[in-house]
N, CA, C and O atoms as CSV, one atom per row, in Angstrom:
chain,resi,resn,atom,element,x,y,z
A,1,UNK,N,N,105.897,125.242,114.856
A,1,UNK,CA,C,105.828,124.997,113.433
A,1,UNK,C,C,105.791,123.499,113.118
A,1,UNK,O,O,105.006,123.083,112.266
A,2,UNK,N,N,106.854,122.435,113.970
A,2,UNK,CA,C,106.544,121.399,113.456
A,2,UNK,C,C,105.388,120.333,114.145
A,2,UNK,O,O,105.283,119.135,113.879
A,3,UNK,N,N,104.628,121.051,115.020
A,3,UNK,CA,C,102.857,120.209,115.467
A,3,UNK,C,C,102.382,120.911,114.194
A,3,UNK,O,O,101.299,120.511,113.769
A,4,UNK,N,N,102.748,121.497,113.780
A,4,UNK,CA,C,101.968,122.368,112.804
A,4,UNK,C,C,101.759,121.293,111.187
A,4,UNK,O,O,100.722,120.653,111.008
A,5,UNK,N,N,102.877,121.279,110.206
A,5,UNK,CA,C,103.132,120.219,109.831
A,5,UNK,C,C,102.806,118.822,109.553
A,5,UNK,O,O,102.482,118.323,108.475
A,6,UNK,N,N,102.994,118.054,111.146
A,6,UNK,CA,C,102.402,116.985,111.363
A,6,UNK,C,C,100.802,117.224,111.443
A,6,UNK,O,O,100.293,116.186,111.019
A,7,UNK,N,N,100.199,117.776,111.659
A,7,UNK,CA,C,98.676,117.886,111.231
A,7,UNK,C,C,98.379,118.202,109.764
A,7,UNK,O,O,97.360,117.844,109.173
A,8,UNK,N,N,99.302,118.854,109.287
A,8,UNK,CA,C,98.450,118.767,108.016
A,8,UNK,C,C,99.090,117.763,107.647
A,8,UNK,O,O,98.809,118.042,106.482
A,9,UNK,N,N,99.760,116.743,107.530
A,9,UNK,CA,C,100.284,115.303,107.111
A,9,UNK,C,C,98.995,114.254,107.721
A,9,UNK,O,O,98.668,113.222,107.135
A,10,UNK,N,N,98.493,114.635,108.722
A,10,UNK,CA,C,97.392,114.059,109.360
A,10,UNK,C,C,96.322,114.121,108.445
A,10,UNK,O,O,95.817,113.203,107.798
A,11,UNK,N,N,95.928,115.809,108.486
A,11,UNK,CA,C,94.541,115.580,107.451
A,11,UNK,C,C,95.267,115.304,106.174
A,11,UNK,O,O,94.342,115.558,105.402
A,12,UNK,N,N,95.919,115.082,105.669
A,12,UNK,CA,C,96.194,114.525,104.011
A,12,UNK,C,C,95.725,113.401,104.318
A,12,UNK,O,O,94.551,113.197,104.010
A,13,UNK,N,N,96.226,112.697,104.775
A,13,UNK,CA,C,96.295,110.972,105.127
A,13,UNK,C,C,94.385,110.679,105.099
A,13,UNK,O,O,93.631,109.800,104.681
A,14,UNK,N,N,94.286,111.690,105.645
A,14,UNK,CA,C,92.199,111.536,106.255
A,14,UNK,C,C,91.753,111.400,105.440
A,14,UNK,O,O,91.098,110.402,105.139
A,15,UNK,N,N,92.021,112.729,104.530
A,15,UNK,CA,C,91.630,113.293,102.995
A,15,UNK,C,C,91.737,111.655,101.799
A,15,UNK,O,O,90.884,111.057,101.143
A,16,UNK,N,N,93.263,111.446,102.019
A,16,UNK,CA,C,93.180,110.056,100.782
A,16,UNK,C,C,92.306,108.921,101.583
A,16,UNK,O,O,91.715,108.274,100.719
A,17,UNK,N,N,92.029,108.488,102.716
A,17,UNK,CA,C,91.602,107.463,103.191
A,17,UNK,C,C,90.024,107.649,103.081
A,17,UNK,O,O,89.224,106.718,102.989
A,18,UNK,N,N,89.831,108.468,103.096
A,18,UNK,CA,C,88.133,108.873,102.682
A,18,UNK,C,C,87.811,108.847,101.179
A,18,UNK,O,O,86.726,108.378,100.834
A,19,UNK,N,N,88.693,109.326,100.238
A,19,UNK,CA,C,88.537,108.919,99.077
A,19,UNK,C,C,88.607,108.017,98.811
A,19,UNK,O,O,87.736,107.628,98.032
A,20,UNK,N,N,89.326,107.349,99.106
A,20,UNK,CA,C,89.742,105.644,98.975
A,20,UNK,C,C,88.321,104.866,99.693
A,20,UNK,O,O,87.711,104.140,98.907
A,21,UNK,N,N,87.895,104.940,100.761
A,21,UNK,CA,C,86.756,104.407,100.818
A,21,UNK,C,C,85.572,104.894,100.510
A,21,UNK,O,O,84.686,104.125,100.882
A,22,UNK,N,N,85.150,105.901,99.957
A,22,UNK,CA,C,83.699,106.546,99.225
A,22,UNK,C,C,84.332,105.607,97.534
A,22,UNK,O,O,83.504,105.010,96.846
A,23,UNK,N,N,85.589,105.644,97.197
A,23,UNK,CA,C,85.592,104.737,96.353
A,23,UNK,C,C,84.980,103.174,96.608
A,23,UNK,O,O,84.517,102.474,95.707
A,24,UNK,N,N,85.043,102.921,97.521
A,24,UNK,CA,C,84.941,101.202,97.418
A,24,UNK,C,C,83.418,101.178,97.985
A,24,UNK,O,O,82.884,100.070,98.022
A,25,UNK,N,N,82.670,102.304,98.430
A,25,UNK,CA,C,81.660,102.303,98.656
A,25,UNK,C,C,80.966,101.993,97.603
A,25,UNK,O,O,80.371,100.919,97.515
A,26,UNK,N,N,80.957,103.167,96.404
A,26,UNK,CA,C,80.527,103.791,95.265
A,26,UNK,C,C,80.269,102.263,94.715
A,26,UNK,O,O,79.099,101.920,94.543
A,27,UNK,N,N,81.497,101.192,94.392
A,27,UNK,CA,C,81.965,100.276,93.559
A,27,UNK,C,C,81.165,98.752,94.156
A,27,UNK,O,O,80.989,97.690,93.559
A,28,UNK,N,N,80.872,99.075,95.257
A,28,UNK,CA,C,79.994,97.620,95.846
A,28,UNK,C,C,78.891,98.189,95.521
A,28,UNK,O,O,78.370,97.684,94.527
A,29,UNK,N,N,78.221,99.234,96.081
A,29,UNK,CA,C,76.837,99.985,96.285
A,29,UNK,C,C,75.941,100.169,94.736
A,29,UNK,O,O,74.769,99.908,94.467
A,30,UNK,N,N,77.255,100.831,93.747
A,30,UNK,CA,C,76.619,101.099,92.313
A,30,UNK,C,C,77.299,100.158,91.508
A,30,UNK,O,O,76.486,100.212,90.585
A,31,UNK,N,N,77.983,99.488,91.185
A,31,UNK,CA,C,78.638,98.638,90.164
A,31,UNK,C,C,78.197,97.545,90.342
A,31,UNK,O,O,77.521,97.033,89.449
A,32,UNK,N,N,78.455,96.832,91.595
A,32,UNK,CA,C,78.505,95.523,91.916
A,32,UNK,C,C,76.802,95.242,91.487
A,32,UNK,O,O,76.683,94.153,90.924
A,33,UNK,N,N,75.733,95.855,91.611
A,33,UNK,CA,C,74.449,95.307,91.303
A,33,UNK,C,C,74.227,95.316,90.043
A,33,UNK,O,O,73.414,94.471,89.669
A,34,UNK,N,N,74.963,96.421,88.742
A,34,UNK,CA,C,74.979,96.589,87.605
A,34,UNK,C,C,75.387,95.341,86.542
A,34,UNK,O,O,74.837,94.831,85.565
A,35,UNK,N,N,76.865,95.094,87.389
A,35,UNK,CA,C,77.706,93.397,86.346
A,35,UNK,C,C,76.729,92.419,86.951
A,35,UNK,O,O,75.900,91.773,86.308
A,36,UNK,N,N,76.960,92.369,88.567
A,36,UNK,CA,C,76.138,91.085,88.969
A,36,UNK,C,C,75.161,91.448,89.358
A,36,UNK,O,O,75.256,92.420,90.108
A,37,UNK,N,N,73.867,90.960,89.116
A,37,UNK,CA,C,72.382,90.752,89.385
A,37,UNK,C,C,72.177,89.636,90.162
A,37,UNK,O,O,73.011,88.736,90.072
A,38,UNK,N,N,71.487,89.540,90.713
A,38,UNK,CA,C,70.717,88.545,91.335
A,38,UNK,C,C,70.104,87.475,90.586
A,38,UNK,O,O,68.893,87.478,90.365
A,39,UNK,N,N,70.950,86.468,90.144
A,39,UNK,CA,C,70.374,85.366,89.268
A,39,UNK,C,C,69.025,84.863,89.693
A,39,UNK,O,O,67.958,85.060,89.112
A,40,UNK,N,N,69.225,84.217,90.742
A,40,UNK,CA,C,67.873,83.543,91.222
A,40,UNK,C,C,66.642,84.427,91.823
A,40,UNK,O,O,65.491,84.004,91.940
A,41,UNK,N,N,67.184,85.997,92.255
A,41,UNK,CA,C,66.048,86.428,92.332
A,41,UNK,C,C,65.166,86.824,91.561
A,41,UNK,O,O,63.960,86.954,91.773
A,42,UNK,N,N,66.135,87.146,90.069
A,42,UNK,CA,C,65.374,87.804,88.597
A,42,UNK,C,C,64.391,86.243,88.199
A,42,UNK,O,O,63.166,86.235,88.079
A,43,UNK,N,N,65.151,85.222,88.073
A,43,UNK,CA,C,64.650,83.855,87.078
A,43,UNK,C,C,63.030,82.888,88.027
A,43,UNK,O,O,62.084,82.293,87.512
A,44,UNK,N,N,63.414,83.170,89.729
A,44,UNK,CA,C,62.502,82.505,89.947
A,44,UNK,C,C,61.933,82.889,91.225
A,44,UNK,O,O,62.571,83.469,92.104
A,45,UNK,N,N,60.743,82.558,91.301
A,45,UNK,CA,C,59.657,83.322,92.289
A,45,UNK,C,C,59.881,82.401,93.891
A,45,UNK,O,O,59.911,83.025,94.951
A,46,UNK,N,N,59.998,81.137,93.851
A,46,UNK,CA,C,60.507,80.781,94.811
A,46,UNK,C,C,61.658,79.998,95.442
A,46,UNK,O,O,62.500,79.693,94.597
A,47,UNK,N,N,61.907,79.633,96.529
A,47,UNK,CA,C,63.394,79.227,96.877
A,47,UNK,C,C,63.294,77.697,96.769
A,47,UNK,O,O,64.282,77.001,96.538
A,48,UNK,N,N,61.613,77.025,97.011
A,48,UNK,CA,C,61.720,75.639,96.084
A,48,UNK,C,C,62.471,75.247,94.654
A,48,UNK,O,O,63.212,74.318,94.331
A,49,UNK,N,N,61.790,76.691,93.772
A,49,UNK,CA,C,62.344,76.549,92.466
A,49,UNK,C,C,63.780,76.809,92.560
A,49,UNK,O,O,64.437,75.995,91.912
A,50,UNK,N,N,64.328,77.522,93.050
A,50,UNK,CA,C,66.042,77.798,93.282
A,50,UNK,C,C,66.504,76.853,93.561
A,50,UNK,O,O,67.726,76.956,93.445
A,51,UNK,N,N,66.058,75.429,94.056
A,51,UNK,CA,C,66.509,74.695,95.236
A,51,UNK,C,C,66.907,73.683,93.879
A,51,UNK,O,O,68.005,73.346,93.436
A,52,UNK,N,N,65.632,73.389,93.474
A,52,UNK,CA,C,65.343,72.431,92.231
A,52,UNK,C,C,66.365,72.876,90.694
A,52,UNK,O,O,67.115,72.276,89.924
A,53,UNK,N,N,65.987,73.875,90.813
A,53,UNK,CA,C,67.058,74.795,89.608
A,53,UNK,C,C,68.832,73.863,90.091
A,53,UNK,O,O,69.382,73.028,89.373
A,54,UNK,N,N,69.333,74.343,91.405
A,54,UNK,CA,C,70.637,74.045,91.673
A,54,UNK,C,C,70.634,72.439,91.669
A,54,UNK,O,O,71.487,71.745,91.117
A,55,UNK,N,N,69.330,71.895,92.508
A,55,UNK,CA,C,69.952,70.448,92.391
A,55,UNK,C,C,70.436,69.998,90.806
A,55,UNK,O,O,71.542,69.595,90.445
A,56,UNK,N,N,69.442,70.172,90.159
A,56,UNK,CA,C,69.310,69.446,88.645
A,56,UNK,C,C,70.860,69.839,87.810
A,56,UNK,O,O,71.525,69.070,87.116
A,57,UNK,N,N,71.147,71.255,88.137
A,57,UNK,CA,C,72.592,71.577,87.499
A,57,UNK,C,C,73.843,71.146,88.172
A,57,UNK,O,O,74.808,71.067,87.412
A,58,UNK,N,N,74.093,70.799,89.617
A,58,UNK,CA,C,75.022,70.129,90.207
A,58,UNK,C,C,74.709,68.687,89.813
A,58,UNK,O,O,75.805,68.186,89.562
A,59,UNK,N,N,73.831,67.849,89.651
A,59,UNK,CA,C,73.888,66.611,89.431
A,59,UNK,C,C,74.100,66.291,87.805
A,59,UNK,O,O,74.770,65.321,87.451
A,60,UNK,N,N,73.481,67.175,86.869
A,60,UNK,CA,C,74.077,66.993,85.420
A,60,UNK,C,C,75.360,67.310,85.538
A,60,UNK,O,O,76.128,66.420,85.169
A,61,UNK,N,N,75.880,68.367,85.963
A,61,UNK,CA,C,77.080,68.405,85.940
A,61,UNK,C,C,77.975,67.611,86.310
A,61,UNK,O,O,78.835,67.310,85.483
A,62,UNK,N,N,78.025,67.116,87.482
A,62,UNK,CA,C,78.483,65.877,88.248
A,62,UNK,C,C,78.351,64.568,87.417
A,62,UNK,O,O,79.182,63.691,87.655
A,63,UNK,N,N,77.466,64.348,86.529
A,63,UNK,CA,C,77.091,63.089,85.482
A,63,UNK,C,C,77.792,62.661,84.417
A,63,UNK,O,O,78.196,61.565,84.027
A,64,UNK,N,N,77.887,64.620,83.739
A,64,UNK,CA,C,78.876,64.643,82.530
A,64,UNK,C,C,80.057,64.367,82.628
A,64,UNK,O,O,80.594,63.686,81.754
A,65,UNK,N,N,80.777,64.846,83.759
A,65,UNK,CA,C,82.079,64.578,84.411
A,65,UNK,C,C,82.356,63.455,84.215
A,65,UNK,O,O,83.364,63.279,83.531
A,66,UNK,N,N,81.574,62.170,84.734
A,66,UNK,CA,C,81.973,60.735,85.486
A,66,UNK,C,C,81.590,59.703,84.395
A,66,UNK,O,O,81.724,58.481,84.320
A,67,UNK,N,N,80.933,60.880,83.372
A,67,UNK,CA,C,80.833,59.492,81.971
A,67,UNK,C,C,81.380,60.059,80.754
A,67,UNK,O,O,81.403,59.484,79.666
A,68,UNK,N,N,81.816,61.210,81.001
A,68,UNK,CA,C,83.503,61.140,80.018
A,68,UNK,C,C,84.143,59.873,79.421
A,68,UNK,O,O,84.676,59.177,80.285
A,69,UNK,N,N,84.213,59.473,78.374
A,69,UNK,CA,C,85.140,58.529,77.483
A,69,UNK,C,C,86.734,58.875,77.673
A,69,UNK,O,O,87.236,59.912,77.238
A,70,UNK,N,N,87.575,57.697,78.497
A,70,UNK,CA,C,89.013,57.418,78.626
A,70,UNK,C,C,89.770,58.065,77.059
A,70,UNK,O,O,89.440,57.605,75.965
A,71,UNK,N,N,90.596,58.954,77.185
A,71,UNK,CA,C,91.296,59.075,75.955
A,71,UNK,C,C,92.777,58.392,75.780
A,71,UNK,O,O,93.919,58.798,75.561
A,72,UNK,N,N,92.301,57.459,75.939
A,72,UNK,CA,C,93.935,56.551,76.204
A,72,UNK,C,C,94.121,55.415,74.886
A,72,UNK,O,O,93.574,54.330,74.692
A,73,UNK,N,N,94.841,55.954,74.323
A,73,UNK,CA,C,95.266,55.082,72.996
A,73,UNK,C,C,96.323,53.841,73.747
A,73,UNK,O,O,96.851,52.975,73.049
């Protein structure tokens, strides 16, 4: 009776661990492409333009930063 028991404590355990990952399947596989898209693959046709896209926004960004006005009374 008690090998008996310990197996079905076994398949429970199987049972939640399979749900638990067909969950996290489901949630990368169908969600994750739904919120996040593929920015650069929707906006531009090649990885020059991606390249050019990132430089120009890391270096404005980097610009605005470093010519900020001191707020020091």
């Amino acid at each position: 009776m008690k090998l008996f028991k310990k197996k079905q404590k076994m398949t429970m355990w199987q049972k939640l661990f399979l749900i638990a990952s067909l969950k996290i399947i489901f949630l990368v596989a169908v969600i994750k492409p739904i919120f996040f898209p593929n920015f650069f693959k929707n906006n531009f046709k090649t990885e020059d333009s991606q390249k050019d896209f990132m430089i120009k926004q890391l270096t404005n960004n980097s610009i605005k930063s470093t010519n900020k006005p001191n707020s020091k009374h």
